[in-house]
C-alpha positions in Angstrom: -20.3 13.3 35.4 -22.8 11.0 37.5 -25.3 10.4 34.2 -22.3 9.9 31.2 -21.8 6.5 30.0 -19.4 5.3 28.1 -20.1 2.9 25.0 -17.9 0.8 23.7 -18.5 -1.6 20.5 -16.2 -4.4 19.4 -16.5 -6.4 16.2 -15.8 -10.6 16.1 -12.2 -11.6 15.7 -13.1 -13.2 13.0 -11.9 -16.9 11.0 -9.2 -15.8 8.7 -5.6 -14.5 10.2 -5.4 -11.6 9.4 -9.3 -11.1 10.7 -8.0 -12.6 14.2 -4.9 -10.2 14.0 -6.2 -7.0 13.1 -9.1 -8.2 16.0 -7.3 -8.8 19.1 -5.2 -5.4 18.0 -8.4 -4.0 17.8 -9.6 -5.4 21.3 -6.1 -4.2 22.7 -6.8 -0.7 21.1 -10.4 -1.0 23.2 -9.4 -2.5 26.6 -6.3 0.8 26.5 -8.6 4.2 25.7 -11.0 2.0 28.4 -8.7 2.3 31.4 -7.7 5.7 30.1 -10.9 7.5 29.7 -12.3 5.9 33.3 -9.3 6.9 34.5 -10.7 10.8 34.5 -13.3 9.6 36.7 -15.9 11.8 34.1 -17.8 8.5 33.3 -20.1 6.3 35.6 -19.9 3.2 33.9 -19.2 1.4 30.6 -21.1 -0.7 28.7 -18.6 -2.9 26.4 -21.1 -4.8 23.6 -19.3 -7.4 21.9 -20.1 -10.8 20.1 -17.7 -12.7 23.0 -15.3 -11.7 25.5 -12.2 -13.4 23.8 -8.6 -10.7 24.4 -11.1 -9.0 26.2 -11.1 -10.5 29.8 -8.4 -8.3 32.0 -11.7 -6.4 31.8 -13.3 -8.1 34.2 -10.8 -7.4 37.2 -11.3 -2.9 35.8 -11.7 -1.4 39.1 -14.8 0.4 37.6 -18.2 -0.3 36.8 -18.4 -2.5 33.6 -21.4 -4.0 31.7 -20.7 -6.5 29.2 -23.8 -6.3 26.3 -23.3 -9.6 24.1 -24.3 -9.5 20.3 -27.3 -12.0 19.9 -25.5 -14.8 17.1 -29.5 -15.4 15.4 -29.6 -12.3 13.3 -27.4 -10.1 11.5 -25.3 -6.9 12.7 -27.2 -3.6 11.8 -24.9 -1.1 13.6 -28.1 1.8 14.3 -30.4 -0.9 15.4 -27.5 -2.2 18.1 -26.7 1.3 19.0 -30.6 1.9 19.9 -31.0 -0.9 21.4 -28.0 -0.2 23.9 -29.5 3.0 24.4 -32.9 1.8 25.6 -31.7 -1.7 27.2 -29.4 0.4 29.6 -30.8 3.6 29.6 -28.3 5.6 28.4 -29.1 9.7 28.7 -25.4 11.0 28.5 -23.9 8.9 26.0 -19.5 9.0 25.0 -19.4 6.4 21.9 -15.6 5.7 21.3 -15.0 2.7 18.0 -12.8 -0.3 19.0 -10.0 1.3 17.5 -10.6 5.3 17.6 -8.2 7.8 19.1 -5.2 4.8 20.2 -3.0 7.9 21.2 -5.3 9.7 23.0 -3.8 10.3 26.9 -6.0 10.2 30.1 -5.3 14.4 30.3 -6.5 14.6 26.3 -10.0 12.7 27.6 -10.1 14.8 30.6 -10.4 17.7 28.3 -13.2 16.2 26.0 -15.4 14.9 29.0 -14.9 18.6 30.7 -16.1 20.3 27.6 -18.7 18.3 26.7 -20.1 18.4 30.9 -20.3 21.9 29.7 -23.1 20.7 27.1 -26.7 20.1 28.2 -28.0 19.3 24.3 -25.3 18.9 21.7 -23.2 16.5 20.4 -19.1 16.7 21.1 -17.1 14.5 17.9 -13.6 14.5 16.5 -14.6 14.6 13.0 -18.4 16.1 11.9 -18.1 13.9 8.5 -16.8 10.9 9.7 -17.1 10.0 13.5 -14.9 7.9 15.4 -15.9 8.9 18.2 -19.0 11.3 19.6 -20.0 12.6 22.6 -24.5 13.4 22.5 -27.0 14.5 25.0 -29.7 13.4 25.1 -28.8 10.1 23.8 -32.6 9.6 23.1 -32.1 11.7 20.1 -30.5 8.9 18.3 -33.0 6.5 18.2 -34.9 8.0 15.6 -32.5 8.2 12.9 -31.1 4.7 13.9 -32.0 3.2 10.2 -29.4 6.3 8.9 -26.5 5.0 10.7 -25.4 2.6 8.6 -21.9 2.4 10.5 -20.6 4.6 13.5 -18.6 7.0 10.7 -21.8 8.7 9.9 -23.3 9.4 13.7 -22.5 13.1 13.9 -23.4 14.0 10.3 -26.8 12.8 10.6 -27.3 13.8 14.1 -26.3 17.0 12.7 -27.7 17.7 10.0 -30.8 15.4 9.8 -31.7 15.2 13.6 -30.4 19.5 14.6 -28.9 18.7 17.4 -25.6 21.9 18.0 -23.2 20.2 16.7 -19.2 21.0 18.1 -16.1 19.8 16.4 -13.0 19.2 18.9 -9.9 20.7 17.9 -7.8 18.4 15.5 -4.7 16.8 16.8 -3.4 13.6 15.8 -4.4 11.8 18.7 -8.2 13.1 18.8 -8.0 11.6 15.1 -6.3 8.4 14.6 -8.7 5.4 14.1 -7.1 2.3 13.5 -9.3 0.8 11.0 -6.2 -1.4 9.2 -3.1 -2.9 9.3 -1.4 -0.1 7.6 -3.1 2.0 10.7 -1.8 -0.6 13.4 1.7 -0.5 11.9 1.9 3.4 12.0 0.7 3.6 15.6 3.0 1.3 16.4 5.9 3.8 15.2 4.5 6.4 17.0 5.8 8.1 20.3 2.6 7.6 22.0 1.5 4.7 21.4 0.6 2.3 24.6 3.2 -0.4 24.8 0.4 -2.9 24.9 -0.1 -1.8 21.3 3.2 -1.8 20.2 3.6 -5.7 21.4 0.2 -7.1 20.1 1.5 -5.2 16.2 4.6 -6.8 16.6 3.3 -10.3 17.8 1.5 -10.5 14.4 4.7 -10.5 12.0 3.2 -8.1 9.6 6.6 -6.1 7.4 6.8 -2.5 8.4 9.6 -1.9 6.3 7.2 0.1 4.0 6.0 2.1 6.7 10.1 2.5 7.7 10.6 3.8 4.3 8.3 6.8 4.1 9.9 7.9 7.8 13.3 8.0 6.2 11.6 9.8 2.5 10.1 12.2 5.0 13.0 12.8 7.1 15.2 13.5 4.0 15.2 16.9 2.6 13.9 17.2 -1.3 12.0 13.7 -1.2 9.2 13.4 -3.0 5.8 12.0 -2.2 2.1 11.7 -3.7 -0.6 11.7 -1.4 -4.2 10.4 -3.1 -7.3 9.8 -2.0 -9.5 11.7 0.8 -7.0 14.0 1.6 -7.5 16.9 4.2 -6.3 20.2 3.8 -5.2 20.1 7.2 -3.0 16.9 7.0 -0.9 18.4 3.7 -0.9 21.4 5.7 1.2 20.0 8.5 3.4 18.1 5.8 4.3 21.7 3.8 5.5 23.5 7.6 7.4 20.3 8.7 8.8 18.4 6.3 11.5 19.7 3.8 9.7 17.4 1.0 8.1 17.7 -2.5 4.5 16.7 -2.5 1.6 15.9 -5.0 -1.6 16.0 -3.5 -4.7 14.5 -5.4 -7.5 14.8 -2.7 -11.3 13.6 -3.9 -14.2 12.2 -2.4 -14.2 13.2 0.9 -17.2 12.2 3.0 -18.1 9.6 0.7 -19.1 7.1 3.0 -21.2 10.1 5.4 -22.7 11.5 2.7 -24.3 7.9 1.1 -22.3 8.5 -2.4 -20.5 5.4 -1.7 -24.3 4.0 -1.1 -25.2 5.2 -3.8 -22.7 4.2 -6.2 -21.9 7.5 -7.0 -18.4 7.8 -6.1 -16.0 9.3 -9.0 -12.1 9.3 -9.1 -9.9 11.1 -11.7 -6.6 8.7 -10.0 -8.8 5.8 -10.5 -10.0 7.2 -14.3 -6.4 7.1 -15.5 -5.8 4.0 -13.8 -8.7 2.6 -15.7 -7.0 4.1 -19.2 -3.2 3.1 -18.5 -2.9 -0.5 -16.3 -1.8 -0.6 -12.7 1.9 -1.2 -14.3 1.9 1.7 -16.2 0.0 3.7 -13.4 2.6 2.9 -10.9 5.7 3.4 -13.1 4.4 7.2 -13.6 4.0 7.4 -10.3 7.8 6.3 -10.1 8.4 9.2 -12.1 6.7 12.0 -10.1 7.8 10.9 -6.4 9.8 8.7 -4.3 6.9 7.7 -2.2 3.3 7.4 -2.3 0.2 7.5 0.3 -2.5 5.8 -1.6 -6.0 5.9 -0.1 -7.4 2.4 -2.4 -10.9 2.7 -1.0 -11.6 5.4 -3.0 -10.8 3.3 -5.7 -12.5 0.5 -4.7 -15.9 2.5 -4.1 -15.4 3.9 -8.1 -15.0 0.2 -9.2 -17.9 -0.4 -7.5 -16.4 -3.3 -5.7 -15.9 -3.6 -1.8 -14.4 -6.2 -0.8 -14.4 -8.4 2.4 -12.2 -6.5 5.4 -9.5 -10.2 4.2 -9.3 -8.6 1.0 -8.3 -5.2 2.0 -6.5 -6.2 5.1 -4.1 -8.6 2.2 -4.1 -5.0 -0.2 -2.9 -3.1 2.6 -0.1 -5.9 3.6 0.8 -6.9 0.3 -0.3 -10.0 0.7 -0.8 -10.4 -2.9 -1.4 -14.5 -2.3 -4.5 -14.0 0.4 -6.8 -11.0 -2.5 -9.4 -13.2 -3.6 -10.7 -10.6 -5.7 -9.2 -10.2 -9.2 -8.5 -6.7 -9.7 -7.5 -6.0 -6.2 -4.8 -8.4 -6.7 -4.1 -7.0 -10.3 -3.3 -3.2 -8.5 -1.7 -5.0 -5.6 1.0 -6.6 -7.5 1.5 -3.9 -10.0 2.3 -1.7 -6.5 5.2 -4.7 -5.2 6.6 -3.6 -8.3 6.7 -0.1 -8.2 10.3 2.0 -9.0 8.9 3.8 -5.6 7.8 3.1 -2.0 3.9 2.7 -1.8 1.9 2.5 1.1 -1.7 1.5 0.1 -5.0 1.7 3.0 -7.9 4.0 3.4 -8.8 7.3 4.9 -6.7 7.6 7.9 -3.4 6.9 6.1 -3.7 10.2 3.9 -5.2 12.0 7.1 -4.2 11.6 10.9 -2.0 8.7 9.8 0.0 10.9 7.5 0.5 13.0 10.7 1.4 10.2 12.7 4.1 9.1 10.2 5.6 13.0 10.1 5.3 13.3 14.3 7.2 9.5 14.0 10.1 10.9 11.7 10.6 14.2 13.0 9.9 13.3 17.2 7.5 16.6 17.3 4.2 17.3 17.7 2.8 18.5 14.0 -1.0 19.1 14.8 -1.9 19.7 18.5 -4.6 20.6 20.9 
């Protein structure tokens, strides 16, 4: 596909640890679905935009065509303005954006299949998930650049393209691999467990230390008949659906405010929780010892939370929630639900959307060594 470009953007590394950590697993993540999606020979070039080339420089010796796109340091990261000015700066008609860390487990053959069905496409847009992109596929390009100021992040590309700009919009089929974003540690760790996972990943998870003895856990709970586990937070009907054919397990499924962040409600402060009302009326000790009662395990989606508090924190303060790094929360309630979890009568796992969605697959294909969505 002479004209397809692929995009590829890649945040700082950041000054805290476990901002370096999660970024050079991040830029491993990149530099492996690179080689693997030029390897189908369906894309002319890339264009890799990134504040530095730091973890990044095997690159440079990629027998392919690669532009590197630095972010200017004199003003402030607006991800739509960025993205438009890629666009125009390098003229970008057919246009593959793939996140630093978006589909980790996605084989050269699995790309191959995308790139064929989208050459099939002369207006459209191609994406792995219509309400929360982690990757998209458009033509023309072009059409983004007037809905640039809607794309507050890359998670909301093909909703607005979509619905606001009318370009056909076509949804590839789910699979775990087409899904996974690593957008955590809890993500990094999962991948890591996982069958497919590049053994560059595998070594750059381990090199940072972090425990996966949590993540260990919830294999055994869901390789052990009449377990029980909670799922909460924006959970898809497609990821309990797997868990109910594969797993011999008890589950508990409280699934709200999906889309929150592509539909602005997050924006807008609008985000509402019934998990996160009865936290509010009971105390993260009392929460979690109920939640000792009802399962052995639990797949807690905190962002949800976090939005209804109206507090986000900085990515240190959730990378800390997600690791229990109760020391490293600066913020006050964070820390309050974080060590109220370490004490939990169950195992908790604690993260954002893809825990209680493709990573909740990834866990169940890591347990059982079987495919539990596919293409």
């Amino acid at each position: 596909m002479k004209d397809l470009t692929l995009l590829v953007m890649v945040g700082p590394i950041g000054n805290h640890l476990l901002e370096q950590q999660m970024g050079r697993i991040l830029r491993v993540a990149a530099q492996e679905t690179i080689h693997r999606i030029m390897d189908t020979g369906r894309a002319a070039r890339v264009i890799l935009a990134a504040p530095d080339q730091a973890g990044l420089e095997s690159l440079e010796k990629a027998p392919f065509p690669l532009e590197w796109d630095l972010d200017r340091g004199d003003r402030s990261f607006e991800f739509g303005a960025r993205l438009a000015g890629l666009i125009q700066r390098h003229q970008i008609s057919r246009l593959l954006y793939v996140g630093a860390g978006a589909a980790p487990l996605m084989s050269t053959a699995g790309w191959e299949a995308v790139l064929t069905a989208f050459a099939e496409m002369e207006e459209g847009l191609l994406t792995n998930n219509l309400h929360s992109s982690d990757w998209i596929a458009v033509a023309p390009a072009e059409a983004i650049l007037a809905y640039a100021h809607r794309l507050p992040t890359d998670n909301a590309m093909a909703w607005v393209l979509h619905r606001e700009a009318g370009l056909p919009a076509r949804v590839w089929p789910r699979s775990t691999a087409s899904l996974l974003d690593l957008d955590t540690p809890v993500d990094a760790m999962i991948v890591a467990q996982h069958p497919q996972a590049p053994l560059a990943l595998r070594e750059a998870v381990a090199r940072t230390g972090w425990d996966p003895s949590r993540v260990r856990q919830i294999l055994t709970l869901l390789r052990t008949p009449g377990s029980r586990l909670v799922l909460a937070g924006r959970v898809p009907s497609w990821a309990w659906a797997a868990l109910e054919r594969h797993a011999q397990i008890w589950t508990r499924v409280f699934s709200e405010e999906r889309g929150m962040q592509a539909s602005a409600r997050m924006h807008r402060g609008e985000v509402r929780s019934l998990v996160y009302t009865y936290l509010q009326a009971v105390g993260p000790r009392r929460f979690f010892e109920t939640l000792g009662e009802l399962a052995d395990g639990a797949l807690l989606d905190i962002r949800v939370w976090m939005a209804a508090a109206g507090r986000w924190p900085a990515p240190v303060d959730r990378y800390a929630a997600d690791l229990f790094a109760v020391l490293e929360i600066q913020d006050p309630v964070i820390r309050e639900w974080i060590e109220a979890a370490v004490q939990a009568p169950l195992t908790v796992l604690v993260g954002g959307h893809t825990l209680v969605a493709a990573g909740l697959v990834a866990l169940l294909e890591a347990a059982l060594g079987v495919p539990c969505i596919s293409l």
